[in-house]
C-alpha positions, 0 to 999 in steps of 0.5 A: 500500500502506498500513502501520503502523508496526507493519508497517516493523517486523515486515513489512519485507520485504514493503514493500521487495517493494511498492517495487520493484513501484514502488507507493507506501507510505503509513505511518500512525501510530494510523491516520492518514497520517505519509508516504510512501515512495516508490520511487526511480527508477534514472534519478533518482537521482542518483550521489554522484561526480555531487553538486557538492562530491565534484567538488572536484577537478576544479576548479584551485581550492585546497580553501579557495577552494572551501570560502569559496565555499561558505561565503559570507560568514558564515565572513568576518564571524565 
């Protein structure tokens, strides 16, 4: 499917019925392709409880260990 930016205004809900029949929406500005929007899977998504920082918890470690490591070096060297 194909839609102006126009169309994400007032058209909305038609584009949100194309995602869930899994087609691709092209969104084109003065006619010419700005992006896509493409369907999300429900396999690929990815939970955010599954996302490494939310799992802080988990580990034995003390929030500022685990936020140096995130942080490399550069937090040090300030």
């Amino acid at each position: 499917m194909k839609a102006s930016v126009v169309d994400l205004r007032y058209r909305m809900s038609d584009i949100l019925k194309a995602l869930d029949r899994d087609e691709i929406v092209e969104v084109l500005y003065h006619g010419k392709t700005k992006g896509k929007i493409i369907p999300v899977s429900g396999k690929s998504a990815m939970r955010v409880k599954d996302h490494p920082f939310f799992n802080m918890t988990a580990a034995e470690k003390s929030v500022d260990e685990v936020m140096d490591n995130l942080r490399g070096g550069r937090y040090h060297n300030l």
